[in-house]
N, C-alpha and C positions, 0 to 999 in steps of 0.2 A: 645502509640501504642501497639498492641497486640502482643504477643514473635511468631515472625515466624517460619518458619521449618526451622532445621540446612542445609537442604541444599537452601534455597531460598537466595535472593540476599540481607546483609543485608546495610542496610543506611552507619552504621557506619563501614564498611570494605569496601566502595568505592574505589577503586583505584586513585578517584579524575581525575579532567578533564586536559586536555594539557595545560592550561595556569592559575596557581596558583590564586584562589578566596579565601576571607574569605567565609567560611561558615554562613549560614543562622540561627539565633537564635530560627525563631518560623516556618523552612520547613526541610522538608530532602533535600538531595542531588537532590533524585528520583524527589519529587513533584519540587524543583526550575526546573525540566529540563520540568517535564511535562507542568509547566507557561508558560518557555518559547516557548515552541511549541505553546499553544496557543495562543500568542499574536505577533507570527512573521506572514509576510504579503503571506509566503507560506501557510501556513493551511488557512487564510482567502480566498485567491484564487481559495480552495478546492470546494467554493459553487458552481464556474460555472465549471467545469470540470465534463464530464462524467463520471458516472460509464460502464453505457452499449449506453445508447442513447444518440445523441446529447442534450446539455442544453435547446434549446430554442426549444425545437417540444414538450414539455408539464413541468408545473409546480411540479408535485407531486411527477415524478419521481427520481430515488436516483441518487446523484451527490458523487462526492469523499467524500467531508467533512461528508453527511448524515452516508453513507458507514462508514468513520474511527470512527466518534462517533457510532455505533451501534456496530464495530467492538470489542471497546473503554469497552462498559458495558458489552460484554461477556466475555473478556478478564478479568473482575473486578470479574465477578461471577464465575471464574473457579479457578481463583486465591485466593478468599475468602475463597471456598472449600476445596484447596488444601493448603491452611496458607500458601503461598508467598507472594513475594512484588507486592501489587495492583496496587502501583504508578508507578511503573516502566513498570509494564505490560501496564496500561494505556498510560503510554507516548508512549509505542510503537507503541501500536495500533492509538493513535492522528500521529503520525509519519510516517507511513510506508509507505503511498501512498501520501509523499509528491512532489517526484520526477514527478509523471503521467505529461506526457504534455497534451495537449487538446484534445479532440476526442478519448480518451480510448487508447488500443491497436492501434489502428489504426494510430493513430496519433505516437505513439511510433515506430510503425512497418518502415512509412516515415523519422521518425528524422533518426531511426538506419541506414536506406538506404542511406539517406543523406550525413551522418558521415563517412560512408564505409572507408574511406582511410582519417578518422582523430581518429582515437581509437574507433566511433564505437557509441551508445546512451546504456543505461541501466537506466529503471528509477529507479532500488533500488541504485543503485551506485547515481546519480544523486540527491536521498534524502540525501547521503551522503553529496556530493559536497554542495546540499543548507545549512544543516545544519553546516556544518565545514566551506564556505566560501561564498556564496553567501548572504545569510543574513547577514545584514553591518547593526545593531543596535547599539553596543559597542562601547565605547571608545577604549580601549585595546587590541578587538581583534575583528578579522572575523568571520562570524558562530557567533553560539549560545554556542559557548564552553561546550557543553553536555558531563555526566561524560562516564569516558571507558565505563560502563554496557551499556549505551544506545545505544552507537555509535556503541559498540559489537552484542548488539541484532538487530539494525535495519539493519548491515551491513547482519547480518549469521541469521536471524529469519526462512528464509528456507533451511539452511542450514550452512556444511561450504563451504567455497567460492575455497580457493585453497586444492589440493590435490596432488597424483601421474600423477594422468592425466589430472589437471589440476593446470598447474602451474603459476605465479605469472603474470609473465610476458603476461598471455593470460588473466586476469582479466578486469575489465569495466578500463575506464582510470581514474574515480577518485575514485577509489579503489585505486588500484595501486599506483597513487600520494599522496594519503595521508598516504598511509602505509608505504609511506618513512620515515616518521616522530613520526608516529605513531602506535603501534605495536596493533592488534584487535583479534593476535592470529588466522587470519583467518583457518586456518587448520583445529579445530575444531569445535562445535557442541558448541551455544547457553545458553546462561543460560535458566533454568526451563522459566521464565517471558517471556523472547522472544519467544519460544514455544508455547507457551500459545499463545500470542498476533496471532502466525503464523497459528494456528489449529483455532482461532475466528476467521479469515479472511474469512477462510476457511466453515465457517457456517454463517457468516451472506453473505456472497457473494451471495452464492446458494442458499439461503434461502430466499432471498428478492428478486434475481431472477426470483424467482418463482411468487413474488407478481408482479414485473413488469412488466414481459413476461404475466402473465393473462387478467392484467391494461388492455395492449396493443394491446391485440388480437393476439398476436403470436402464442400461443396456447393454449385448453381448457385444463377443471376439467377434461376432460372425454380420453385427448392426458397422462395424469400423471397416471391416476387409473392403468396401466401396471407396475407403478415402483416398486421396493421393497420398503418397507418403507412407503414412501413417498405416494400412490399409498394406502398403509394399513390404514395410519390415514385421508387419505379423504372419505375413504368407512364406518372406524368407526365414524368418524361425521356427515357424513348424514345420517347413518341408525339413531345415536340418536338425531339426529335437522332434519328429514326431510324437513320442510319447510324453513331453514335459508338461508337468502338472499347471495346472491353471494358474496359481499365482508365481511359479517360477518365470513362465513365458508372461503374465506382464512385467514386471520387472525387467525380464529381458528386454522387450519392445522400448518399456519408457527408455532404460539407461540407451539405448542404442540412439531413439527421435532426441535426447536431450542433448546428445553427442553430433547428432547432423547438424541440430538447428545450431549450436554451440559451433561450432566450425563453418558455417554457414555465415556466421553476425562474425565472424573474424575476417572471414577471405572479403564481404562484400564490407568491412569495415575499413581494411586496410589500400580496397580498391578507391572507395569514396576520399580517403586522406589523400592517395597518390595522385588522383585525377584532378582535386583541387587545389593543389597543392598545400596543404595542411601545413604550417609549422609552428604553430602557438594556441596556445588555450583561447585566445581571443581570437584565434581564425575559428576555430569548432564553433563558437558562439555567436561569428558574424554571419556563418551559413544560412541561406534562408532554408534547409531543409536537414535533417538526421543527418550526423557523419556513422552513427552506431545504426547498424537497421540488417532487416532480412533482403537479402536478394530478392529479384520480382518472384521467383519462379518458390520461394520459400516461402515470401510472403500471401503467394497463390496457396500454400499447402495450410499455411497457419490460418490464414481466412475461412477456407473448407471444415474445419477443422472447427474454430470458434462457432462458425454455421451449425454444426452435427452438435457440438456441445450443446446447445443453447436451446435448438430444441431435442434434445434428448433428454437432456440434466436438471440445465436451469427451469425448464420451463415443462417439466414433467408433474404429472399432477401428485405424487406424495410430496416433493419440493413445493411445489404451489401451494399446498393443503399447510405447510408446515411455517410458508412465508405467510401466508395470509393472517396465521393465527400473530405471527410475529409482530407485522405491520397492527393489529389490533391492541397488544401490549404497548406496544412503542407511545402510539396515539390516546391509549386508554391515559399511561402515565402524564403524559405531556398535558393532557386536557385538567386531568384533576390538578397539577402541582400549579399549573398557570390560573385556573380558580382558587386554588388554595395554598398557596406556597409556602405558608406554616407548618405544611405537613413535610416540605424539605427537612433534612438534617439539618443543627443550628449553625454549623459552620458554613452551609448553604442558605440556609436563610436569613443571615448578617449579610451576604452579597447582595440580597434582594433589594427592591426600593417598595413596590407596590402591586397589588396585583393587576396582571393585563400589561405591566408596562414592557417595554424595549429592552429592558435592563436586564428585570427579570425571567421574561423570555429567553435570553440570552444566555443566563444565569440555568435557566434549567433546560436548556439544549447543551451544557455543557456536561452537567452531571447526568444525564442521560445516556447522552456520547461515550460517556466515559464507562458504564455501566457494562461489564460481563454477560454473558446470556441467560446463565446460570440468578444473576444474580438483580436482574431484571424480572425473569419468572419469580423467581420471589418475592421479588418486591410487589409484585402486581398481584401476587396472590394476598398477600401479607393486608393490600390498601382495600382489595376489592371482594374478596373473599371475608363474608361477616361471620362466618364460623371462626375465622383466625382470632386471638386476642395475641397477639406482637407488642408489650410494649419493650420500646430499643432506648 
């Protein structure tokens, strides 16, 4: 492997994970944790989960998994640039939207509601909880026993978690309960790689966005030409392809804005190292602010940008119409299983204690969480639907 930068995360200064493993002869640390994310049954789940639309109203559009592996290869290419750990950046990005339940946001917005007066839903916490305990592969332990760096980065990749004004005790609930056991440092700021993984999110989100708000008809070529940026390199490709067919010029547009913003988080990353003088993984992490980030004048473009998105896309009324039905799924299920938790599966309802309780709550905001899109509308048809007779 190639000599990284003194301040990147290295293999061999791991702090190693909570529950003592030999070491791997022909992986790092990094890459064993990255395998493991990909071959636990939450990233496979990732295919039917939305990114913006529901799963089944068309095939081409982006689902979580599509998202994290795109998220995945920019996070590789910034990292490359910048001589950090690729592998670890990679894992994070395969990792960070493992918690999402079904239906996007919307779905999360339900579970949250749900939980009100059980600690609450958080799906970055909740990626926590899968990977620390609800993945049950091991002999030896719960979770996927991923080392500190991971757990640290996917914990605090947009930030740190606790502060002055926000204290411990107000954090998601499996924050909180795991940090009993295990110290993530939440207080501060990230290594360089989590950063990384958090500012790629942050470009391929909006950036495919773009391709599937156009896919869909939400809005045109001609709704973007007002944006900064963005708005500039659709004007410079059709003056030089005048005739280029519709989905040839986006394509062109995204791959060109993924390549500014992508060179953009390099120049103003390597400026932020220099000017503070950066030379250790525990300098990145004692910064009170990003070493990984967009320049102002980028960060001006990417703002504009989530603005147009947001009401154009998110907040457009066939997406509304389609969240709305979701948020009622989510809620319908959570209210019958927490009256009736006998109707769980029995390997769910051995975790139970009671109905109404804390436990159980808890109990069934996980396997909800955990629930595909696809496979939630079924379920919901299956419970609520008295023409169905489903016995499973």
């Amino acid at each position: 492997m190639y000599q990284l930068a003194n301040f990147a995360s290295q293999p061999d200064e791991t702090r190693g994970r909570l529950y003592d493993e030999p070491e791997s002869s022909t992986r790092s640390p990094f890459q064993r944790d990255r395998d493991r994310v990909l071959h636990s049954g939450a990233f496979r789940r990732l295919i039917h989960k939305t990114q913006v639309f529901i799963a089944h109203v068309g095939d081409y559009y982006r689902t979580r998994l599509t998202h994290s592996l795109e998220v995945a290869q920019i996070a590789r290419s910034i990292s490359r640039e910048l001589n950090v750990n690729e592998d670890l950046a990679e894992t994070l990005a395969l990792c960070h939207d493992l918690g999402h339940t079904p239906f996007g946001h919307a779905g999360e917005e339900a579970l949250d509601a749900a939980m009100l007066h059980h600690g609450g839903f958080d799906h970055n916490a909740q990626s926590l909880r899968i990977v620390t305990h609800l993945e049950q592969r091991y002999a030896d332990f719960d979770g996927l026993n991923l080392t500190w760096e991971t757990l640290e980065g996917l914990v605090k990749h947009n930030g740190p978690v606790v502060g002055a004004k926000n204290p411990i005790s107000e954090a998601p609930f499996a924050i909180r309960k795991y940090s009993e056991k295990h110290d993530l440092e939440l207080s501060g700021h990230a290594g360089i790689e989590a950063q990384i993984a958090a500012i790629s999110d942050d470009i391929a989100y909006n950036n495919h966005d773009i391709d599937d708000g156009l896919r869909a008809g939400l809005f045109t070529i001609d709704d973007l030409l007002a944006l900064p940026l963005v708005g500039d390199i659709f004007s410079q490709v059709m003056s030089s392809y005048p005739s280029l067919e519709s989905r040839r010029l986006r394509h062109e547009v995204i791959r060109r804005l993924i390549s500014e913003m992508v060179s953009d988080v390099v120049s103003e990353t390597k400026k932020r190292i220099t000017e503070n003088n950066i030379e250790s993984a525990k300098d990145v992490r004692s910064l009170n602010y990003p070493v990984a980030e967009f320049s102002s004048e980028m960060q001006k473009n990417h703002l504009a940008l989530k603005k147009f998105l947001y009401a154009k896309m998110y907040r457009h009324s066939e997406v509304n119409r389609s969240m709305s039905k979701a948020r009622r799924v989510v809620t319908d299920l959570f209210n019958l299983f927490y009256d009736e938790p006998d109707l769980l599966p029995e390997e769910w309802q051995g975790l139970c204690d009671k109905p109404g309780s804390e436990t159980t709550a808890r109990i069934i905001c996980d396997y909800i969480a955990g629930m595909t899109d696809r496979f939630a509308l079924e379920e919901h048809k299956t419970l609520f639907n008295l023409s169905e007779h489903n016995y499973r």
